[in-house]
N, C-alpha and C positions, 0 to 999 in steps of 0.2 A: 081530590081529583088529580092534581099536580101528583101523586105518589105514583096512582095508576097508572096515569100518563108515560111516567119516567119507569116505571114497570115496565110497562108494555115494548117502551124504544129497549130498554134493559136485554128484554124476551129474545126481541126482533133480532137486535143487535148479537147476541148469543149463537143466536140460531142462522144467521150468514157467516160468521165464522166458524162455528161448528161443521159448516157444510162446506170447506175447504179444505182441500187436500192439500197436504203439506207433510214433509218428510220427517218431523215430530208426531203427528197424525198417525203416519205409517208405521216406524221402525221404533218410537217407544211407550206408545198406549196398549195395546193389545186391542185397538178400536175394529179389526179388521180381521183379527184369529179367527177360522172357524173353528166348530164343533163339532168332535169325533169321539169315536165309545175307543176307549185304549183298555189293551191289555185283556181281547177276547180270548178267552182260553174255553175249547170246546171239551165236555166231560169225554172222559173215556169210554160210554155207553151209547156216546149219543143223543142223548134225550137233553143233556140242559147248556150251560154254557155259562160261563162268567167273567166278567167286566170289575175295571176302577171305575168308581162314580167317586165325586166330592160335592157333599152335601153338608150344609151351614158349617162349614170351614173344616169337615172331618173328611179321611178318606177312608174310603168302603169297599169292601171284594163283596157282589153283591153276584145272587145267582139267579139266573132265567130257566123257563122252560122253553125251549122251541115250540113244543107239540099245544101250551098253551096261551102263550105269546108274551106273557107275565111273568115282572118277578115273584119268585118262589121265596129266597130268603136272603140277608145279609149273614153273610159270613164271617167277616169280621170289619169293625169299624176302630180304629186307632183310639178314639175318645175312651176303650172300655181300658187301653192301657199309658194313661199321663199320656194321651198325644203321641204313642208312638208312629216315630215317621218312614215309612217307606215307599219306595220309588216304581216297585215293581212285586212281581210274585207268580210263584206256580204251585200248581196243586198235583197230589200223589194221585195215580192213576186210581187206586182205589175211594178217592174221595175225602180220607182219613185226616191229610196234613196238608197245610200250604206252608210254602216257603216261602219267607220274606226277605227282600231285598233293603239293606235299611243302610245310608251313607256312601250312596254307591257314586263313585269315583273312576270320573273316564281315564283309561290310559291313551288308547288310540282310537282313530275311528269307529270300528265293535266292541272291543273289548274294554272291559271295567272291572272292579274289584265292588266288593259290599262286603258287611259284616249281613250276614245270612242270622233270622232267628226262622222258628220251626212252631208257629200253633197247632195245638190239636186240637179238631173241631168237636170230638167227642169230650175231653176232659177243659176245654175253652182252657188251656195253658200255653205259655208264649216264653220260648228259652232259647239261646242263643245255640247257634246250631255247632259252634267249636269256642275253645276260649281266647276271646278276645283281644287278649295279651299278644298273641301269636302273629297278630296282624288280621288284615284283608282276606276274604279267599274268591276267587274265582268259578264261573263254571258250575256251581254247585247245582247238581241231578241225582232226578230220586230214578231208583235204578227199578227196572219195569215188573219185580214183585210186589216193589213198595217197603222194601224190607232194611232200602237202604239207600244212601245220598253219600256222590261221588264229588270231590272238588279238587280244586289246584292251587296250593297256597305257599309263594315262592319258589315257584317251580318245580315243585315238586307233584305228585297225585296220593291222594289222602280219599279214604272212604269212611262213613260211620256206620252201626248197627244204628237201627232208629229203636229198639228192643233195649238194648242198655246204654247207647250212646258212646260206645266205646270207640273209638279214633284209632284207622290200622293206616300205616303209612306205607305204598306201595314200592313210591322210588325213592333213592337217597344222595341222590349225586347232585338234582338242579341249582343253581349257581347263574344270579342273573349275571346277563352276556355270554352267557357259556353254553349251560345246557337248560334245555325247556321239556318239559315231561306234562303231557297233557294238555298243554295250549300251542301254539304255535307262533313263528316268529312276524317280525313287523312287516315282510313282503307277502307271505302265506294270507295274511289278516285284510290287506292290502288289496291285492288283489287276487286274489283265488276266492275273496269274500267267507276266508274260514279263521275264525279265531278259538273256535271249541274242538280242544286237540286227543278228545277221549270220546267212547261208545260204548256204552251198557250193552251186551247180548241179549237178547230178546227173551230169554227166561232169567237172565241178571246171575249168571255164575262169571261172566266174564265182564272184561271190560280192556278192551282193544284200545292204544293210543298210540300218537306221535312222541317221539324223542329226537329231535333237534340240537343240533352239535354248533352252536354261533364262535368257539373259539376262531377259527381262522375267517371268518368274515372281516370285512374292515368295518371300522367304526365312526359313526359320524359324531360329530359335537356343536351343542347350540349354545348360546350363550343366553344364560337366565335372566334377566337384568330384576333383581329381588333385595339385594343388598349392596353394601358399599364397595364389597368385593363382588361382584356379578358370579354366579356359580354356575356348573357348567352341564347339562342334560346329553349323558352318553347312551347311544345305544347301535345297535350291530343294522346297518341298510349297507344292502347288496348294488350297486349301482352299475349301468347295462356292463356286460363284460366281464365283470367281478366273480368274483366265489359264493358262493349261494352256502347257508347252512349243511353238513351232513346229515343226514336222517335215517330214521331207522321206524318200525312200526312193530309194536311188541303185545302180547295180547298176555293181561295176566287172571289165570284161573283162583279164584276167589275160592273152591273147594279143595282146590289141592295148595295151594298158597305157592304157583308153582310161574315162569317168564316165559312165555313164547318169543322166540323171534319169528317174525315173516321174513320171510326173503325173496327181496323186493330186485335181487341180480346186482353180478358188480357192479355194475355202471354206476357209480354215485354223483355225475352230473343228469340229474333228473327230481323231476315235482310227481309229488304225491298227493294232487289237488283235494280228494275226498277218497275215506274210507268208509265202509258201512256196511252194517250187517243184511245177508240175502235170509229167503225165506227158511231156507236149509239149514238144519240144525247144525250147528257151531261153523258156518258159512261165512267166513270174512271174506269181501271181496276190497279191493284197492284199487285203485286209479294210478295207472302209471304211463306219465307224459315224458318225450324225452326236452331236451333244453331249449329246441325251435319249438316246442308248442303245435308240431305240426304232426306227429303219431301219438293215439292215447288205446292202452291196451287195458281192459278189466283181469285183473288177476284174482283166481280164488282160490284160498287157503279154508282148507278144512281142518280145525281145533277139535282131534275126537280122542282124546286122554281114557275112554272106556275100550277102545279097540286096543289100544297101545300106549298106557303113557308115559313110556320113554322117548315116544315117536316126536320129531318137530314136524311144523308144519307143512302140508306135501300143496304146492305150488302150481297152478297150470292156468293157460290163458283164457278167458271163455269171449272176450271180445276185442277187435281189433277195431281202428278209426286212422285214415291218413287223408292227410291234406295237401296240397299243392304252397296253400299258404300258412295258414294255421288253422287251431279248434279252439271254439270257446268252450271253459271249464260250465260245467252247469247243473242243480237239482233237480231235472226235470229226469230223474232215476227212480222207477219205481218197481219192485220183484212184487209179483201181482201172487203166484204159485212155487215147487221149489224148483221150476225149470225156464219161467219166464220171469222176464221183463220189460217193464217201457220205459222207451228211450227218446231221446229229440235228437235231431241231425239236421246238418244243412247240406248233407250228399248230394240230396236233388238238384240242389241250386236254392232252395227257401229251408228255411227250419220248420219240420214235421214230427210228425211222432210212428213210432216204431213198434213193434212189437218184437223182442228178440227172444227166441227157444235158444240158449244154450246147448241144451242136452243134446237135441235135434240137430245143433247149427244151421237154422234157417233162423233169414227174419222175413216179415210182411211189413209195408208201407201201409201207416193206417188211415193218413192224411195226404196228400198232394193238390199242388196247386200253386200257382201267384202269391201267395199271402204266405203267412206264418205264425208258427206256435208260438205264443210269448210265454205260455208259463204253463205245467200241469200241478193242478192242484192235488190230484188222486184219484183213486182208483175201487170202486165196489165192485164186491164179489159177488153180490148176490143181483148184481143187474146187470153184469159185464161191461161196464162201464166207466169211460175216462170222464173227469170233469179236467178241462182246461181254459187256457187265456187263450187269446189268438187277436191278432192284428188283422183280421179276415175281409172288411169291409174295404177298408182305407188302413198302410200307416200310421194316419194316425188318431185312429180309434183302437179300443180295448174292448172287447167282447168276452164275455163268458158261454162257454160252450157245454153239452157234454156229446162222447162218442161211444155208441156200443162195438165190439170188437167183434162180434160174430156178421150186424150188417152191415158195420163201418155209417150207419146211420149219422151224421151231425142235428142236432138239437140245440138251438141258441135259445139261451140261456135268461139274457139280460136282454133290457128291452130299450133302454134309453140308448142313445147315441151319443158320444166321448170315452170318457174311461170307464170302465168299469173291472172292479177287483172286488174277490168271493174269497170270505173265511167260511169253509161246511165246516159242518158237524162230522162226529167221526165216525158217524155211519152213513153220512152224505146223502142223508134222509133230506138236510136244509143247510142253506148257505147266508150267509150276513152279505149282501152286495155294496161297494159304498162306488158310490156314480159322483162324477163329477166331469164338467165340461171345459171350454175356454174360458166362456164369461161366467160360470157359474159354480158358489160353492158343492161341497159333500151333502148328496143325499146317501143317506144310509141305510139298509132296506135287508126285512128280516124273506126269505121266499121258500120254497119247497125246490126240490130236487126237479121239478119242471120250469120252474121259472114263476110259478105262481104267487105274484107280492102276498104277504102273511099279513104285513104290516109293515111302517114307515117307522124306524129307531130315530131319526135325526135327520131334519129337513132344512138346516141350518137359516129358517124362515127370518128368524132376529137378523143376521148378519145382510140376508137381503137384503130386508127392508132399510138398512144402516146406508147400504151401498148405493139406493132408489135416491137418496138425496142427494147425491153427487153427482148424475148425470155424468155414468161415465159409456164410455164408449165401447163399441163392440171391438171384437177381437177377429178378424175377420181372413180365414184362409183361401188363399191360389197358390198357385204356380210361375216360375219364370225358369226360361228357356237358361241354359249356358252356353256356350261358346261351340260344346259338339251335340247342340240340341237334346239335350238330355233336360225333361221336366222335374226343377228343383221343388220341392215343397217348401211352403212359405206362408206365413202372417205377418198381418198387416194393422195396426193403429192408427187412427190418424182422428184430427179434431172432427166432429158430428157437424158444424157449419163450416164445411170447407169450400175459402174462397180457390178457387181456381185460378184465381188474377194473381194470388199471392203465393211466394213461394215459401215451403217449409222447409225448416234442417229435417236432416233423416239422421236416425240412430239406429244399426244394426246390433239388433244382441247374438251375440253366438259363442256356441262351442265346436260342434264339430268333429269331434274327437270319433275314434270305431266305437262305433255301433250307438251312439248316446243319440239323441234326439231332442230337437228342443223349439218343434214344429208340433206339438202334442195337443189334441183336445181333450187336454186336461186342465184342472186349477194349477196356478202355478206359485201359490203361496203372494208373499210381498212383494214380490217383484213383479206382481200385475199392478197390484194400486202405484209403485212406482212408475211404471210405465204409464200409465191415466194420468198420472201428476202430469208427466213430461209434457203428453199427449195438449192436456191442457192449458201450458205455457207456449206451447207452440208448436212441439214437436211432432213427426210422424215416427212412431216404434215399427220395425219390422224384424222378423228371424228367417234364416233361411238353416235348411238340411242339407250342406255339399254332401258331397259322394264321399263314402266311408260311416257315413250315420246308419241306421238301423233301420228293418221291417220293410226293407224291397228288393231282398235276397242277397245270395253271395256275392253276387259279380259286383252289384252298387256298394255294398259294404267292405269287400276285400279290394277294391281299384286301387286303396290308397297303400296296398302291403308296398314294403319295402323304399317309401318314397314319403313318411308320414308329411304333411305339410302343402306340399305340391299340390295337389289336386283338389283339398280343400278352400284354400286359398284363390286356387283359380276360379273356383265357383262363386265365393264369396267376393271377389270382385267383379266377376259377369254380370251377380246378381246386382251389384251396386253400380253397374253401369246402365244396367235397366231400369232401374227404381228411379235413378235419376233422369231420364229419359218421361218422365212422367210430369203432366203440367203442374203439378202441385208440390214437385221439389226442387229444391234449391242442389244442382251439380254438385256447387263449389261450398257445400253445406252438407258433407255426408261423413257423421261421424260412425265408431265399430266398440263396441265394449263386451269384454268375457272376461273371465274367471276359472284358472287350472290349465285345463286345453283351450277354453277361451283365450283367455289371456295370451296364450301364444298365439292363436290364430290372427288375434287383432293388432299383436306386434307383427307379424307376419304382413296383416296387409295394410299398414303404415307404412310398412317399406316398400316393398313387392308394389303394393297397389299408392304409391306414393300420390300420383296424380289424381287421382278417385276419393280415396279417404284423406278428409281435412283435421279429423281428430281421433286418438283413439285409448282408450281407456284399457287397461292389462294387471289385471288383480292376480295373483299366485301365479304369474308363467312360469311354463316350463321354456326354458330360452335357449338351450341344448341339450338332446337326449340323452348324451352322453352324462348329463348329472340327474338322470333319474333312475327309479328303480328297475334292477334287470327285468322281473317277471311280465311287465307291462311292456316296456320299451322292446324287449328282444321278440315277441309274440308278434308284433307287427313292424320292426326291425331290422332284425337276427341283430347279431350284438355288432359291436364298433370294427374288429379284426375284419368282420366278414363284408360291413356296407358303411364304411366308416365315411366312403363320399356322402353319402348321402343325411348321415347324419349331421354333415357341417356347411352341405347348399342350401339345407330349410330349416336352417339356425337364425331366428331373430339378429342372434349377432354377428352375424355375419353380411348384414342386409343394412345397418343401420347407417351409414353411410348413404344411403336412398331415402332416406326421412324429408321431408318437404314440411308436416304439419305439427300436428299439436298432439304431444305425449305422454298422457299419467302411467305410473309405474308404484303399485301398490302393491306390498309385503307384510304378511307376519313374521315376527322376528323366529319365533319359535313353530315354524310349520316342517313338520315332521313331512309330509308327503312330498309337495315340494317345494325343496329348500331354497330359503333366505339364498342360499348361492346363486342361484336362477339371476334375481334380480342383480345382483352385486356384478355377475359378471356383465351384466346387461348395462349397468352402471356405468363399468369398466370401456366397454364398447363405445356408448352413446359420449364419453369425456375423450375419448381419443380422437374421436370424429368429430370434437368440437359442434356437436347437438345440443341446441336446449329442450331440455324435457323438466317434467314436475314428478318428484318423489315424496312418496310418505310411507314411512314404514309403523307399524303398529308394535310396541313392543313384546313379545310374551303371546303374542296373537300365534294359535295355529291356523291351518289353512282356512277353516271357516271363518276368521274373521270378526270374533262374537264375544258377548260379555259386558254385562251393562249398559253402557252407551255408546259401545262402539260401533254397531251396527248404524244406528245415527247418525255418530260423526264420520263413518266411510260415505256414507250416500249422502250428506251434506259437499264432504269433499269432490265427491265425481258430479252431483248436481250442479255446483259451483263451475266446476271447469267445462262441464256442457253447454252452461248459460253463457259462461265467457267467450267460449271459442266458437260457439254453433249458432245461439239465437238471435244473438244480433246479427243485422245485416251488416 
């Protein structure tokens, strides 16, 4: 009886500490991950689709039918070869090969390297897709016969026959820090969000890429800390003002083994955001932006070597784009026929979608209105039909749409309210939805081309039920006015038994930054159960979207050109003066915490807002624009020569002198985006102004921050100084 007894206190005891949130809990069990199908790849027919699963500790490329809701077959399972391990994988349009991703190794944010093998699913053989010895290769694409896979391996562009495996090397010059052939360099990857520097032709005789000149870029250097001599990580970042890479865009014909150049005009200060093939036969078109980021022109070079092939390529404009402030780069580029295309713009005032006739030179407006496009998925021909995203309801919801082109009819899509984001098939017969809200994880949901649920793929019910013991609280959206009555969007945390007699600390989390959002009903990973923890200790969490955030048109989004900092900040303090105005917080208890453009925003209003914010948390700032990369800084900017005031009155360090409160200053040693320098000069500032502030740097940490335990011990660390500074009275 006595065993039972001490059992049962055992059990009890167990199960009340189980059901305690705590930042070991969050950031190193995996108690809280949901569940998502990775790695959907839709067949090229349309009909099936295939997924990673991992089942009794093996990984599997496993295939579905759409049309019957059921897996069809396992494709391959690692157990049939000693546990081979891969990360990733794609399949040849024909259905014949997948490529496997096996050892794969980040470089920068996108881009990575793998040793590539190639099974075949008719003769079930698995062999390395180059020789090993050779290194890494990159990029690796089977070209759209199926006859062949293209990659990048030291810079270089390499193709193989998949018939005899014989390895042709295209370029011969790449030479890291110098020249790049087929990928692109570390601002391109960066921000233009492109790191794949080559394009297969739509019958695969060609293959179109970037060549990148980094010699006269300057070079930055971090320091490894790895051995007794620390060793030293170089590589070529253009920083605002600076020399950008020289480029060139070359298209090489694989039947005549012959180099095009395109030409792309003297001008070689200018970006080449995206290149890509139109529907017209050997139709290259180019994206050509000049250095304000604020005129973007389509150039189309036609490659026809049967009419003439001594001929280079003949050059002309088919579409023009200018701004007052700038343009965002984007894939929402779709050549529907060989004369049209759709496009997205924010001409109107909101981002919409287009229909452009080149040939004709007309376009039609296919959408207008208050809202905006967030994304187009595609395009069928045989229902004239756009599927896209759109922001349509609210900010900050995500809808799934489709639009026919002849009635401009809109059709939604998606039926839940929050997020929602749609992998179709590729004949957009059916789409994969995966919905997720504030408080609640990924449902995942297989539907038909009307919206019709098929079936439920992943309801992430286990993780609910996980979260039902914790009693945590809602996540709960308004609004608050600013200073020139402009309605801020906003969320709200706060404890479920709220005394009203008592006062809370407030935590503001924000970014801020153009166009990001962070006012979203959406899931928001760990950093919601962290916010519950706070929540729970006493805190109230809230986010606000100042002006310059995303999804309520030009005018709110571009306020902040040329001025970044200013007008964020002012919001973010209006909003903190109204929050505290409310009977359940504590004034003189209002702390601010971000990370990247957070982080500056929160050094920002530490000082600016010295009397308002009592503490504030600054994970990777940027602490002067002048030490980040040109393509971003200058697009909302123009460089230092041109608005150089302005870059050094909404400098954290130029402000810190106005500090009144309480200041963490968190770094990776090794953050390529942005640099260890931020903080050092931040450093630099806060010791001259005889400030006390709290630093910790991570060594070897890139900007994410991650890696064993460190995610752990950062959020122990900013836990700890939220408790110290904030919760006590």
């Amino acid at each position: 009886m006595k065993i039972k007894i001490l059992t049962l206190i055992f059990c009890s005891f167990f199960s009340a500490v189980s059901s305690q949130l705590s930042n070991e809990l969050i950031w190193s069990t995996g108690t809280f991950y949901p569940k998502n199908i990775n790695g959907i790849n839709p067949s090229n027919d349309g009909d099936f689709y295939t997924s990673i699963e991992r089942n009794n500790g093996q990984t599997e490329i496993v295939k579905y039918s759409y049309k019957k809701n059921k897996k069809i077959a396992t494709l391959f399972s690692n157990s049939s070869f000693e546990n081979f391990s891969f990360s990733d994988y794609d399949v040849s349009k024909d259905g014949n090969w997948l490529l496997l991703f096996n050892s794969k190794e980040s470089i920068y944010r996108r881009s990575s390297k793998s040793y590539y093998y190639l099974y075949n699913l008719k003769e079930k053989t698995l062999k390395s897709l180059a020789d090993t010895s050779l290194g890494k290769q990159r990029l690796a694409t089977f070209s759209p016969d199926n006859s062949k896979i293209a990659y990048v391996r030291n810079n270089n562009l390499y193709y193989k026959n998949l018939d005899d495996f014989k390895e042709e090397k295209i370029t011969h010059n790449g030479s890291i820090n110098k020249i790049i052939n087929g990928a692109t360099d570390w601002v391109y990857e960066e921000e233009f969000s492109i790191h794949k520097g080559f394009f297969w032709s739509p019958d695969g005789s060609k293959i179109a890429y970037y060549v990148f000149n980094e010699e006269h870029v300057k070079q930055f250097e971090m320091e490894i800390y790895d051995n007794l001599y620390p060793s030293q990580y170089r590589f070529k970042y253009p920083k605002a003002g600076e020399q950008n890479s020289s480029l060139a865009i070359k298209v090489f014909d694989l039947d005549n083994i012959r180099t095009y150049n395109f030409d792309i005009g003297k001008e070689q200060d200018i970006y080449i955001p995206r290149i890509m093939w139109s529907k017209r036969e050997n139709e290259l078109i180019v994206f050509k932006m000049n250095r304000l980021q604020n005129k973007l022109e389509l150039l189309s070079g036609n490659i026809n070597n049967k009419v003439n092939p001594n001929s280079e390529i003949i050059v002309q404009n088919i579409y023009s784009e200018v701004s007052e402030t700038y343009i965002d780069i984007h894939d929402n580029t779709v050549f529907i026929n060989e004369n049209q295309f759709l496009w997205t713009s924010e001409k109107d005032g909101y981002n919409h979608l287009y229909l452009i006739d080149y040939k004709a030179k007309k376009e039609i407006q296919l959408t207008s209105g208050k809202w905006e496009v967030t994304k187009m998925y595609g395009y069928s021909a045989n229902e004239k039909t756009i599927f896209f995203q759109a922001a349509k309801k609210t900010p900050t919801d995500r809808e799934v749409y489709s639009l026919n082109i002849d009635s401009k009819k809109i059709q939604l899509l998606s039926n839940s309210s929050g997020t929602n984001d749609a992998s179709f098939s590729s004949n957009y017969n059916y789409f994969i939805n995966t919905h997720s809200d504030a408080n609640n994880p990924f449902i995942i949901t297989l539907n038909d081309n009307k919206g019709k649920l098929l079936k439920v793929l992943e309801d992430n019910k286990s993780l609910l039920n996980k979260m039902n013991d914790f009693d945590l609280v809602e996540k709960i959206f308004f609004s608050i006015p600013n200073d020139n009555n402009i309605d801020l969007n906003a969320w709200i945390m706060k404890p479920e038994l709220l005394d009203t007699n008592k006062k809370h600390p407030l935590l503001i989390y924000v970014y801020g930054g153009p166009g990001i959002n962070t006012v979203n009903n959406a899931w928001s990973w760990m950093n919601y159960f962290w916010f519950q923890y706070l929540v729970k200790q006493g805190f109230v969490v809230a986010s606000v979207d100042n002006r310059g955030t995303g999804y309520r048109g030009k005018e709110f989004k571009h306020a902040t050109y040329l001025q970044l900092g200013k007008l964020e900040t002012e919001d973010q303090i209006d909003a903190a003066i109204h929050m505290g105005k409310l009977n359940y917080i504590d004034k003189d208890r209002i702390g601010i915490f971000g990370w990247s453009y957070g982080g500056y925003m929160s050094s920002l209003c530490i000082s600016k807002g010295a009397d308002v914010f009592n503490s504030a948390i600054a994970v990777a700032p940027v602490t002067n624009w002048r030490y980040y990369d040109n393509i971003y800084t200058e697009r909302f900017m123009r460089t230092p020569k041109e608005n150089g005031d302005n870059y050094d009155i909404n400098s954290p360090i130029n402000h810190v002198r106005k500090i009144k409160g309480n200041y963490l200053l968190i770094h990776g040693t090794a953050d390529d985006n942005v640099h260890f320098q931020n903080s050092m000069e931040m450093v630099n500032s806060l010791v001259k102004e005889n400030k006390e502030f709290d630093f910790f740097a991570y060594p070897n940490k890139n900007h994410g921050i991650s890696g064993g335990y460190t995610r752990l011990h950062l959020y122990n660390k900013m836990t700890n100084f939220l408790f110290e500074n904030l919760l006590n009275d």
